[in-house]
C-alpha positions in Angstrom: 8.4 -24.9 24.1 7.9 -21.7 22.8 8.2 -18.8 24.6 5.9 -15.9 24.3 2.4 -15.0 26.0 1.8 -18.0 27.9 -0.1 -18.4 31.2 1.3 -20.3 34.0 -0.9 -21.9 37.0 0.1 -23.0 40.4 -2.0 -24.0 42.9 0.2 -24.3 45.9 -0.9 -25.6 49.0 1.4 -25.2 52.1 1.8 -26.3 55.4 4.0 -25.0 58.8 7.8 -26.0 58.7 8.3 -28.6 57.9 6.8 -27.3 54.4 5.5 -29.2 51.5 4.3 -27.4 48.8 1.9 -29.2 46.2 1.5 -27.6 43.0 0.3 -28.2 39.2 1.4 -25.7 36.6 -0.9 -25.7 33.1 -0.1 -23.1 30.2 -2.6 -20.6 28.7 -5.0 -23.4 27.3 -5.7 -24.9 30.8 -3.0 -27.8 29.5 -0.4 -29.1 31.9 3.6 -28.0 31.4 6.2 -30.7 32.1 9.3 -30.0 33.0 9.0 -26.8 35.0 11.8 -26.7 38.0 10.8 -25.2 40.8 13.9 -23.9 43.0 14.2 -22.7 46.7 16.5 -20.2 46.8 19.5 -20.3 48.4 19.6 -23.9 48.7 19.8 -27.0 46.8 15.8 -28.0 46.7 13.9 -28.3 43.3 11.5 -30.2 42.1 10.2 -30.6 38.6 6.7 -30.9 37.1 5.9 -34.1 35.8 3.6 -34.9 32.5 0.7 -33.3 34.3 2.3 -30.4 35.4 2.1 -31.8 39.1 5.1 -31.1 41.3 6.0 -31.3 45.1 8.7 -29.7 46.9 9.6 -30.2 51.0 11.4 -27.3 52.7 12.9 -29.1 55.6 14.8 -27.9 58.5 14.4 -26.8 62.4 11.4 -25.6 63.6 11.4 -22.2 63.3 11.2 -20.9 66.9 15.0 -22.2 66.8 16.0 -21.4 63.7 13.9 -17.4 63.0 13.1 -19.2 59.7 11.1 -16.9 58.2 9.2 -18.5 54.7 8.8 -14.8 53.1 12.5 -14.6 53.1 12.9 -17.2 50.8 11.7 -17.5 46.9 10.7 -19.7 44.3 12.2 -19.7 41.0 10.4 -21.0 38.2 12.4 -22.0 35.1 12.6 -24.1 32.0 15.4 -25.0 29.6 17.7 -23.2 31.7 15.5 -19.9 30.8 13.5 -18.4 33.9 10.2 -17.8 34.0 9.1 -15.9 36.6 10.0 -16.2 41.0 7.6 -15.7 43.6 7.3 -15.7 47.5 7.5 -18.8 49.5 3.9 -19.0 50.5 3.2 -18.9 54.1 1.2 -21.8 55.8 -2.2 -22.8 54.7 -2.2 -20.4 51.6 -3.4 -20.9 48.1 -2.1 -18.6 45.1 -2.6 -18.7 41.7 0.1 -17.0 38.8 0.1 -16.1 35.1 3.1 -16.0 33.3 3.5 -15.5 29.4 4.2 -19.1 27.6 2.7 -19.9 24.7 1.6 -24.0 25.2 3.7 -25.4 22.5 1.4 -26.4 20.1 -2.1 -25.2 18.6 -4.4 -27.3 16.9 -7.8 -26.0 17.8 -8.6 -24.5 14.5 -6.9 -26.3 12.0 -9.9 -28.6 10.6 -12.6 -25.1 10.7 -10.6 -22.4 9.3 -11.3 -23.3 5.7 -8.6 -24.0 2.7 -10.6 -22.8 -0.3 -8.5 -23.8 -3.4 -8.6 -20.7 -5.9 -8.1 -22.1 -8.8 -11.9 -23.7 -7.9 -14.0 -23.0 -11.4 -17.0 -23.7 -9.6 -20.0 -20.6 -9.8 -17.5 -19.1 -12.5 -13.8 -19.5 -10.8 -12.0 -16.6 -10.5 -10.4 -14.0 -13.2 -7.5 -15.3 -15.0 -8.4 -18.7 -13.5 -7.8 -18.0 -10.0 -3.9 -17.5 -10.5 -3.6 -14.4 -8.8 -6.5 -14.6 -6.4 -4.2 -16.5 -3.3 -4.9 -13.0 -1.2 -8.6 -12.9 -1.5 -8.8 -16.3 -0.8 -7.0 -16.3 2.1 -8.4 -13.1 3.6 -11.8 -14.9 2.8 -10.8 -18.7 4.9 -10.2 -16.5 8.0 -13.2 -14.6 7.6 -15.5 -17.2 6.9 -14.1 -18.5 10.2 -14.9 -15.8 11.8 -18.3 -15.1 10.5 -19.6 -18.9 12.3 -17.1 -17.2 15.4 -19.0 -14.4 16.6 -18.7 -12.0 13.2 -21.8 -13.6 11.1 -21.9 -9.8 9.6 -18.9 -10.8 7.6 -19.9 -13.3 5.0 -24.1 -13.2 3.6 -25.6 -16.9 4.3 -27.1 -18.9 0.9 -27.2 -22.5 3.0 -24.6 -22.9 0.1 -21.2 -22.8 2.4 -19.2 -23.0 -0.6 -21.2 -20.5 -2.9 -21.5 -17.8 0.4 -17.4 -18.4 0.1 -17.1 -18.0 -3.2 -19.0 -14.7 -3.4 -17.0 -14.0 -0.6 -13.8 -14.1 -2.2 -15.1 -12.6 -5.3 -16.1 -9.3 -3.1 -12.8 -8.9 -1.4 -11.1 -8.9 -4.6 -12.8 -6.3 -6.7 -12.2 -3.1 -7.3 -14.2 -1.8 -3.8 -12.2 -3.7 -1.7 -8.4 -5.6 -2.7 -8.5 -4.8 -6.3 -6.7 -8.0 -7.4 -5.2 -7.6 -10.8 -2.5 -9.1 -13.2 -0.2 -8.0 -10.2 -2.0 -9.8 -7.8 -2.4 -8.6 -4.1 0.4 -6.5 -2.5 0.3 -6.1 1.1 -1.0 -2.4 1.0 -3.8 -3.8 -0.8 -4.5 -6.3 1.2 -4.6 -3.3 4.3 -6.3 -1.4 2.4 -9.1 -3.7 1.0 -9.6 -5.3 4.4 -9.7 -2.1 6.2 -12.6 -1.1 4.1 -14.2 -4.1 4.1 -14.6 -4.2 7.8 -15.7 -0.7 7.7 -18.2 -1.4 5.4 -19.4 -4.2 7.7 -19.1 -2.2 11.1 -16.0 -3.2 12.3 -14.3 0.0 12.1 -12.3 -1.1 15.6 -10.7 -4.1 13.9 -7.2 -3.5 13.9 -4.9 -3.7 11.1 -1.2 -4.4 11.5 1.7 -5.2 9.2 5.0 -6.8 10.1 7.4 -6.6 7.3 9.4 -4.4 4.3 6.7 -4.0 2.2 5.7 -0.6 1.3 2.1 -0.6 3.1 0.2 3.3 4.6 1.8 4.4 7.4 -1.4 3.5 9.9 -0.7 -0.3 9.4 3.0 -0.2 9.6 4.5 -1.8 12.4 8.5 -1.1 12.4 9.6 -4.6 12.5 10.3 -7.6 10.4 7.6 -10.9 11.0 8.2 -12.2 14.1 7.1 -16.0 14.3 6.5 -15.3 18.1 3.9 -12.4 17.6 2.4 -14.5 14.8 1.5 -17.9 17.1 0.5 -15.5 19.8 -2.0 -14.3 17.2 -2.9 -17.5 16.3 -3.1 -18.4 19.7 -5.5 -15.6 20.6 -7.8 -16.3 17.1 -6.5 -13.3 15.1 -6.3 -13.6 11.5 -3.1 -14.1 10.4 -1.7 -14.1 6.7 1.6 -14.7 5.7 3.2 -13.1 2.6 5.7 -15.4 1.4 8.1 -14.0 -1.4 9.6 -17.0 -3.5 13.6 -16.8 -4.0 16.1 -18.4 -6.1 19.2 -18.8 -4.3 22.6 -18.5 -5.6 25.0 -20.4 -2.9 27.9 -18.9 -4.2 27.2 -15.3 -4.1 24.7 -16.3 -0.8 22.1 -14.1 -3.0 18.1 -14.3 -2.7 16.2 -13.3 -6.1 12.7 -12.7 -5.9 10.4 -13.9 -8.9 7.1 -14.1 -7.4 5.0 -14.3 -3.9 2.4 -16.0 -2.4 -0.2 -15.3 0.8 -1.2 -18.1 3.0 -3.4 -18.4 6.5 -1.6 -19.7 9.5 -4.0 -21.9 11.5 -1.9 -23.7 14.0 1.7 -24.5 15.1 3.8 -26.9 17.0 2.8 -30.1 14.7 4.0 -31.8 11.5 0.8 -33.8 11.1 2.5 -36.5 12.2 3.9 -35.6 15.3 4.9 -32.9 17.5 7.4 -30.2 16.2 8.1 -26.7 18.6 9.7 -25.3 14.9 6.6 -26.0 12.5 3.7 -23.8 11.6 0.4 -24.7 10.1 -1.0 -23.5 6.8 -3.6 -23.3 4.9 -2.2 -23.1 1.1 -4.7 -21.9 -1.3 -2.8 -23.1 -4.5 -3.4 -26.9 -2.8 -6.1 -28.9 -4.0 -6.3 -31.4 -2.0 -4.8 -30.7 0.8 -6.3 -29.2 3.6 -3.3 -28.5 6.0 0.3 -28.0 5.0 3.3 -28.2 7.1 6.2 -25.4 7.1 9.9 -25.4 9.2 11.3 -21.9 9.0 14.7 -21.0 10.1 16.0 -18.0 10.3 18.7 -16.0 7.5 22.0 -15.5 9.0 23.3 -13.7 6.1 23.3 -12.9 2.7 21.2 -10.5 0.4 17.6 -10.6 -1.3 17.5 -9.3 -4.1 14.9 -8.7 -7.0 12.4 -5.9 -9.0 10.0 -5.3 -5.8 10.2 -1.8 -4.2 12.3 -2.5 -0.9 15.4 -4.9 -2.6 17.7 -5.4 -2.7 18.4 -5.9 1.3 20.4 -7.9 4.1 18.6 -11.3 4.1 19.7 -11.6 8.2 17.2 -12.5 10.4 14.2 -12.8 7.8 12.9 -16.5 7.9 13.1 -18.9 5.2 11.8 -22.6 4.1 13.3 -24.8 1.9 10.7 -25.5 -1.5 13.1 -27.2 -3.6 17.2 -28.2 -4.0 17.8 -24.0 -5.2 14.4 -22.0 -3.9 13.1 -20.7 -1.0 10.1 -19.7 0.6 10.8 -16.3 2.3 8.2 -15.1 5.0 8.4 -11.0 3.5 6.1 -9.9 5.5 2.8 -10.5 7.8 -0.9 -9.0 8.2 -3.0 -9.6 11.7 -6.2 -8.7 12.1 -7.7 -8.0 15.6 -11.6 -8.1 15.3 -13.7 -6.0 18.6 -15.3 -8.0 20.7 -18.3 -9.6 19.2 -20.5 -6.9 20.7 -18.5 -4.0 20.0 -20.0 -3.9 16.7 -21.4 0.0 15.1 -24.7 0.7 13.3 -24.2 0.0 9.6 -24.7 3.3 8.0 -26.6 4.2 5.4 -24.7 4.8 2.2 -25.2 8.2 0.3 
């Protein structure tokens, strides 16, 4: 289970002392979390949810005329995998309460068939320059925003009744020279900020925010001082933000425990907690826009314990530790260098398009 912004229900029911309490506890997606324990302080009573989150626990002891037991005294302590998750009053009798907690439900699959995985080396309505080599940003910036357009943002991406075509048009907008300015370079993250930024301007979304996770030289109004957390990045996911993953590919030299960067790559992540063929709390969900047929792939990262990355970008060489890393092949790696999510406004919170001089 992975721990981040989750929420945590429980509906507990109580009676006098005797009391048994009857609860279910469900995560952020209304689903139900096994293997909660719920302890009584100061004793030796827990119970533990069961596959539908459902749990029971019986306080016994004197009546409390004999005893002064006093149920506010006591607490429950909620906890998993030895990790606590929150404590709360033992409820008094007859009472009903309800709690939110931050747990992420350990997988998301909800958008993994509708975000969609363009391939950009596509020649149809004219392909892209230089074939589509370079065009992996664009692309990617366009799946989540085609998304988004059929989500609540239809100001986003013009409508043909071609979904393909409006995509491809799409695509071909974000990278020009108004917005990403995709070259022989490709797309760096400053101008994937940059082009997006203006982009949603352009389309009235001025409130959309704009962050970047990563060493990657990117303005100053996107940075945030930290290196891609994969816990931020399925909360975002989670909560429907675009997220796009730059992923720097390395040699690696096992002797000198060196990094060398020779090229990069941006992906959408979509989902987590799922190989596609059966649950894994590790794996994220991508869509790859240099596979063709395809339309979800699969990624484990783990995270550098040491070593150095090294190569021609601005920012290296630096200490590899605590960057993440997938295995591609027997001597290369897949290093996540950095991260872009995009908040949108609420669908509403939309200004005028103005008029341009």
């Amino acid at each position: 289970m992975q721990l981040a912004a989750i929420l945590l229900l429980c509906v507990i029911s109580v009676q006098a002392v005797p009391l048994t309490i009857n609860g279910t506890i469900v995560d952020k997606a209304s689903r139900p979390i096994p293997g909660v324990t719920i302890t009584l302080s100061n004793s030796d009573l827990s119970s533990t949810s069961g596959l539908q989150g459902e749990f029971s626990l019986t306080v016994t002891g004197n009546k409390p005329a004999e005893t002064h037991y006093k149920p506010a005294d006591e607490i429950l302590v909620l906890s998993k995998e030895n990790q606590q998750l929150t404590s709360l009053p033992l409820p008094q009798a007859d009472t009903t309460i309800s709690l939110q907690l931050d747990i992420l439900p350990d997988q998301f699959l909800d958008r993994i068939d509708s975000i969609p995985d363009y391939f950009q080396r596509d020649g149809a309505f004219g392909g892209f320059p230089l074939k589509g080599a370079l065009y992996c940003g664009p692309v990617s910036v366009s799946n989540s925003f085609v998304y988004l357009s059929r989500n609540g943002y239809p100001d986003l991406m013009s409508s043909s009744g071609n979904p393909k075509k409006d995509q491809h048009e799409l695509t071909r907008i974000l990278g020009s020279r108004q917005y990403i300015n995709t070259g022989t370079n490709g797309s760096s993250p400053a101008d994937i900020c940059r082009g997006v930024r203006a982009f949603l301007n352009d389309k009235g979304y001025q409130d959309a925010k704009i962050k970047y996770y990563g060493w990657r030289q990117v303005p100053s109004q996107f940075r945030i001082h930290s290196l891609p957390d994969l816990e931020i990045a399925r909360e975002a996911t989670f909560q429907r933000k675009a997220v796009w993953l730059n992923i720097g590919w390395y040699n690696y030299n096992e002797e000198r425990n060196t990094y060398t960067r020779n090229g990069g790559h941006w992906v959408v992540l979509v989902g987590y907690g799922h190989d596609g063929k059966k649950p894994s709390s590790d794996c994220l969900i991508i869509h790859d826009s240099e596979t063709k047929h395809r339309l979800n792939d699969y990624i484990i990262p783990k995270k550098i314990a040491g070593g150095k990355m090294t190569g021609k970008v601005t920012g290296l060489p630096r200490d590899a530790s605590n960057h993440y890393r997938y295995q591609v092949s027997s001597k290369k790696y897949g290093i996540i260098d950095g991260m872009i999510v995009v908040e949108m406004p609420e669908p509403n919170q939309k200004f005028p398009l103005q008029a341009k001089q």
